[in-house]
C-alpha positions in Angstrom: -19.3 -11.2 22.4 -17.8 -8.1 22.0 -17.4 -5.6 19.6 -15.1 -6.7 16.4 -14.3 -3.8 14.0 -11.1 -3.9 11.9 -9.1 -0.9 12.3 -5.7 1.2 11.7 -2.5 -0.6 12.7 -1.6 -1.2 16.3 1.4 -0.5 18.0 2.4 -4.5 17.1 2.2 -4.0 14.2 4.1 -0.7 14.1 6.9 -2.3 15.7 6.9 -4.9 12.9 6.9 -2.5 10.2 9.8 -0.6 11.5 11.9 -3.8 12.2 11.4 -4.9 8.4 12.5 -1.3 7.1 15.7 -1.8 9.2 16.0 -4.8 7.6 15.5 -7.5 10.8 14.9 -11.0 8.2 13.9 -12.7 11.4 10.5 -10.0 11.7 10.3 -10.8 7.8 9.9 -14.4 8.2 7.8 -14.2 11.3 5.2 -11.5 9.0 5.3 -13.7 6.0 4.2 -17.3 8.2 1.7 -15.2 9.4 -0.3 -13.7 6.6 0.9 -16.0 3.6 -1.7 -18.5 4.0 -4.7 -16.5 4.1 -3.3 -14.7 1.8 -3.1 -17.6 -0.6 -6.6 -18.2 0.3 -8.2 -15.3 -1.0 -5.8 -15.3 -4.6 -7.1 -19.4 -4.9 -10.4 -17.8 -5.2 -9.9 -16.2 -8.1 -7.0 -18.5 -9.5 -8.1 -22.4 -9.8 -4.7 -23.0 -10.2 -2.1 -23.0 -6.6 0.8 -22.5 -8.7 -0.8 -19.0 -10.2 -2.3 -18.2 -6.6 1.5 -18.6 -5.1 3.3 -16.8 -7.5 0.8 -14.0 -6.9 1.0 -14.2 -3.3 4.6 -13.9 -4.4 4.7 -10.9 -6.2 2.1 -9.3 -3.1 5.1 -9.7 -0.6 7.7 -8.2 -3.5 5.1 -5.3 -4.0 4.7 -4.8 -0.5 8.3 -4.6 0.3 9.0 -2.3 -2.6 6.0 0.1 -1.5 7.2 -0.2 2.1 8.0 3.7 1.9 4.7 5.0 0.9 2.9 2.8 3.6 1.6 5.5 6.1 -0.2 2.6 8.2 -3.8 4.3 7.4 -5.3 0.5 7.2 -4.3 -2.8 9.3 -1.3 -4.4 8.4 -3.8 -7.5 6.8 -5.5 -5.1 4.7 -2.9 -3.3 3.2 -1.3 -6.7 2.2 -5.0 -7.8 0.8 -4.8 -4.6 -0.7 -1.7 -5.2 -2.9 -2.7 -8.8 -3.3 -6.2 -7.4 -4.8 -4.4 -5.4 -7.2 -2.4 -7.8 -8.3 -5.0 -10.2 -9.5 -6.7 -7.2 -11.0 -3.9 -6.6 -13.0 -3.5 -10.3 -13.9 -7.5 -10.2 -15.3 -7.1 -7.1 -17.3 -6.1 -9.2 -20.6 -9.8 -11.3 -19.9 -12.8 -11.1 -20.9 -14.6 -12.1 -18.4 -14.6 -14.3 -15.2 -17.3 -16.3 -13.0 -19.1 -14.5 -10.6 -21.6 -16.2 -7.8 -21.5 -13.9 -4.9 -22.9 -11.1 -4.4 -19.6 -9.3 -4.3 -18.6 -10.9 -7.1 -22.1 -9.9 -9.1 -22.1 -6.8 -8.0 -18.6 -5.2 -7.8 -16.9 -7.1 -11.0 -18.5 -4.8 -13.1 -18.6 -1.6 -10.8 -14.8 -2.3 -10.7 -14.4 -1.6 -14.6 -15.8 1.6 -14.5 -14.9 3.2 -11.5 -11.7 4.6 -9.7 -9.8 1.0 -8.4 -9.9 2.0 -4.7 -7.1 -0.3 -3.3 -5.1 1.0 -5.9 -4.9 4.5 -3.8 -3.5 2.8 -1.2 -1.2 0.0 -2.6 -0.2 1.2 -5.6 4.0 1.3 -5.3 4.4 4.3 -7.7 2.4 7.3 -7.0 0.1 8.6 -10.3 -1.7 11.6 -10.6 -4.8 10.5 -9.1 -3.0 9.4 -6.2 -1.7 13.1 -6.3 -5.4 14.1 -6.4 -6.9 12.1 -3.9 -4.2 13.1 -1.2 -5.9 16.2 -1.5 -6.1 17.6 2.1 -9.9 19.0 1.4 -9.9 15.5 0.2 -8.7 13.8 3.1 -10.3 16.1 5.3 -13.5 14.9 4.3 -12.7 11.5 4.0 -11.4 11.4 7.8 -14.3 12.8 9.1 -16.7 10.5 6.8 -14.2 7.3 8.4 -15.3 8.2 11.8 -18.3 8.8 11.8 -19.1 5.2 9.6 -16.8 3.4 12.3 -19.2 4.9 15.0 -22.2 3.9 13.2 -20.9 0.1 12.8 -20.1 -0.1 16.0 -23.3 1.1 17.6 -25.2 -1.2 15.6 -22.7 -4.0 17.3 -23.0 -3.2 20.3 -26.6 -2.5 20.0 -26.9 -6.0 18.4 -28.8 -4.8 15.2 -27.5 -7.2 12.8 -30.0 -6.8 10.4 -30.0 -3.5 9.8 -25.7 -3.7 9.1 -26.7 -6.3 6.5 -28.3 -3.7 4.5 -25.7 -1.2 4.8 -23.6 -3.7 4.2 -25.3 -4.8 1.0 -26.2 -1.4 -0.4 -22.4 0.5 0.9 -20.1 -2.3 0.7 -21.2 -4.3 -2.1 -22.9 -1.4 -4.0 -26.2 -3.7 -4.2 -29.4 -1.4 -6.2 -32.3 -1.1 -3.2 -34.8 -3.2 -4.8 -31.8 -6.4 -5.0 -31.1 -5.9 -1.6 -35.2 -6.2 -0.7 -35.4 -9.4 -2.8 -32.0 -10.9 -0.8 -33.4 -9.9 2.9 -37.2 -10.4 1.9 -38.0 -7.0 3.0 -39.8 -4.4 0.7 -38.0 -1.7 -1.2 -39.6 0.9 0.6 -38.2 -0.1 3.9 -34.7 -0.3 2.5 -35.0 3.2 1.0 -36.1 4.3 4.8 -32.9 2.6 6.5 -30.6 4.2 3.5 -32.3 7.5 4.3 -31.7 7.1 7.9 -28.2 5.8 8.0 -27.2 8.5 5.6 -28.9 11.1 8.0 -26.9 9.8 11.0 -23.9 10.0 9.2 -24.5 13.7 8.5 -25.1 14.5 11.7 -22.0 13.3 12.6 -20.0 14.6 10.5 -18.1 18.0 11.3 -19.5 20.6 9.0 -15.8 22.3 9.4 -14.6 19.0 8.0 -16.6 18.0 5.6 -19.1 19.7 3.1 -20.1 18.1 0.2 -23.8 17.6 0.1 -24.7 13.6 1.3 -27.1 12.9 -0.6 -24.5 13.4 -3.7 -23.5 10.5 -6.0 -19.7 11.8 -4.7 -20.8 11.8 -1.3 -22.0 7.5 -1.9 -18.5 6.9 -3.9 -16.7 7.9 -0.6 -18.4 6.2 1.6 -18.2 3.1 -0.3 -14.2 4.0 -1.4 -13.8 4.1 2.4 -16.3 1.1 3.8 -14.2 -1.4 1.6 -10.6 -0.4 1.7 -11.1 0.1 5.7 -13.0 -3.0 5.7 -15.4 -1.3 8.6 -17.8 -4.3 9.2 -15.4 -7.0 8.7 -15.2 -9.4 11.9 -12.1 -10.5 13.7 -10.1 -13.3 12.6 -10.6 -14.2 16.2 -14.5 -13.9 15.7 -14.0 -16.1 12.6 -12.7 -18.5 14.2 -14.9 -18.9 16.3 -17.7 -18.8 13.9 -15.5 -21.6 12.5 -15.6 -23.6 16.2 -19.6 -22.8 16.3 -19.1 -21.0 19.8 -20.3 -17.4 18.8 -23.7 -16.4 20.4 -26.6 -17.3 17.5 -27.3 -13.5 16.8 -23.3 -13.0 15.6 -23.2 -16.5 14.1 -25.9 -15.4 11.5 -24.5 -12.2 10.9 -20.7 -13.3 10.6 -22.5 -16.0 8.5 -24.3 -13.7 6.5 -21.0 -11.7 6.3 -19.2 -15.3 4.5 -21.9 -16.6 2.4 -24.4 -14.9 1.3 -22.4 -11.4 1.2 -19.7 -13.1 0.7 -16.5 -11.1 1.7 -13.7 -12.3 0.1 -11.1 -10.9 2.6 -12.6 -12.7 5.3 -13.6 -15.8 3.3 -9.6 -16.1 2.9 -9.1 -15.9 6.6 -11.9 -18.4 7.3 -9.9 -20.9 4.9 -6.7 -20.6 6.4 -8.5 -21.1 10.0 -9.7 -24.5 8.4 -6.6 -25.8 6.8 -5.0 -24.8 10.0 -7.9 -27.3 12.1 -7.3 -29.7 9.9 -3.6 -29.6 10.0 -3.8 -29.7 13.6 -5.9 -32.6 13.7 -3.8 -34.6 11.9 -0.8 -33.6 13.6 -2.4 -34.7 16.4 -3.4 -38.0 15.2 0.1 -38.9 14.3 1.2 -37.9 17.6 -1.4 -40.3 19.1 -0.6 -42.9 17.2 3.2 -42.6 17.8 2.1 -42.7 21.3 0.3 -45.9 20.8 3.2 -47.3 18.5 5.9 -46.4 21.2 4.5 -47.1 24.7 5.3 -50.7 25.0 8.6 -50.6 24.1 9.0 -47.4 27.3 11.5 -49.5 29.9 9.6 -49.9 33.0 11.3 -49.0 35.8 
């Protein structure tokens, strides 16, 4: 199994951006099949009800259309739609109390969420506020690029290198913003060794980093908010759909089975729990497709004239 990192757009997707902007409805159509069920997935999550999910997913599509301009393809073409779709339900929970969390993503970052900066909001947010103003900041983005890299070359190494466990804590404590001595009592390791692998991964990062590029000290609380602002809105660690699916078809090698299982269920990303749910409607949809088919067949074949 190879390597599965999610990244900036490719040049398919490029081409489908710049069609839509000139307007082609038949690229429109063709984007909208594509993402609007996993799409729906992930707003059903947080939205019992399908009629509040689809007129979310709904408004997503408007907003992205409408915010078409300001998209500099910085993130996938699935993210940034997961991105708008995020904000949209966070908008739709302001006027809330409160809302069930099991997850650990859902423990974890619900409340984080309240009090810090909303991260997708940077990069789907239609209308440009201040803070957006402030966090295009090229010191800013200087540092932020050169942070990017050099997490995307950590991910990958521990990928290739097959260190599954040791991305499940950075995971847990970058991703999902989990306190050290959580993430010990979820992986059933002690404290101490998870303060070692946060020291260590934060070392590595350092040393990758380009001093020109970057120089806020990394053992900052600024220098954690980053690299958690970037780990989730670039999604670094998030598997393939591909790889999903076949997690889904129980074909992956056992070592990236229980990590992209990890990843779903006890993590518990909801981006990729949507595309593992639109994978299973679309099994199941093709199973029944080809039942009926069979048992047209069945219906059909005596009546065939025989030659």
């Amino acid at each position: 199994m190879g390597v599965n990192i999610m990244s900036e757009m490719n040049e398919a997707e490029k081409y489908m951006i710049e069609q839509i902007r000139q307007g082609d409805s038949d690229t429109w159509t063709q984007m909208v099949n594509r993402y609007n069920g996993r799409l729906l997935a992930f707003a059903q999550n947080s939205l019992p009800q399908r009629a509040d999910a689809e007129d979310i997913v709904q408004e997503a599509f408007i907003g992205f259309l409408k915010g078409l301009d300001n998209f500099r393809g910085q993130a996938s073409l699935e993210t940034y739609l997961f991105t708008i779709l995020r904000r949209k339900i966070i908008d739709s929970y302001r006027s809330r109390a409160s809302r069930i969390t099991c997850l650990i993503q859902d423990v974890y970052k619900s409340s984080a969420q309240e009090q810090t900066t909303d991260v997708f909001g940077k990069i789907a947010d239609s209308k440009p506020t201040a803070s957006w103003y402030v966090s295009r900041d090229e010191q800013y983005e200087l540092h932020r690029e050169s942070l990017e890299k050099a997490l995307r070359e950590l991910v990958r190494g521990m990928k290739e290198s097959f260190k599954f466990r040791d991305l499940e804590i950075i995971e847990l404590l970058f991703y999902s913003q989990v306190p050290n001595k959580d993430v010990a009592k979820i992986l059933e390791i002690t404290e101490k060794n998870i303060a070692v692998k946060k020291h260590r991964v934060i070392k590595q990062v350092k040393e990758k980093i380009n001093p020109k590029e970057y120089n806020a000290d990394p053992l900052s609380p600024a220098f954690e908010s980053m690299l958690s602002e970037i780990w989730e809105s670039q999604r670094l660690s998030c598997p393939k759909r591909s790889t999903i699916g076949a997690y889904l078809l129980e074909t992956l090698d056992e070592d990236w089975y229980n990590y992209v299982n990890f990843h779903l269920n006890t993590l518990g990303c909801h981006f990729c729990r949507a595309n593992l749910e639109d994978l299973r409607q679309q099994q199941e949809e093709s199973k029944q497709q080809t039942t009926f088919r069979q048992r047209i067949m069945e219906s059909t074949v005596g009546f065939l004239k025989k030659s």
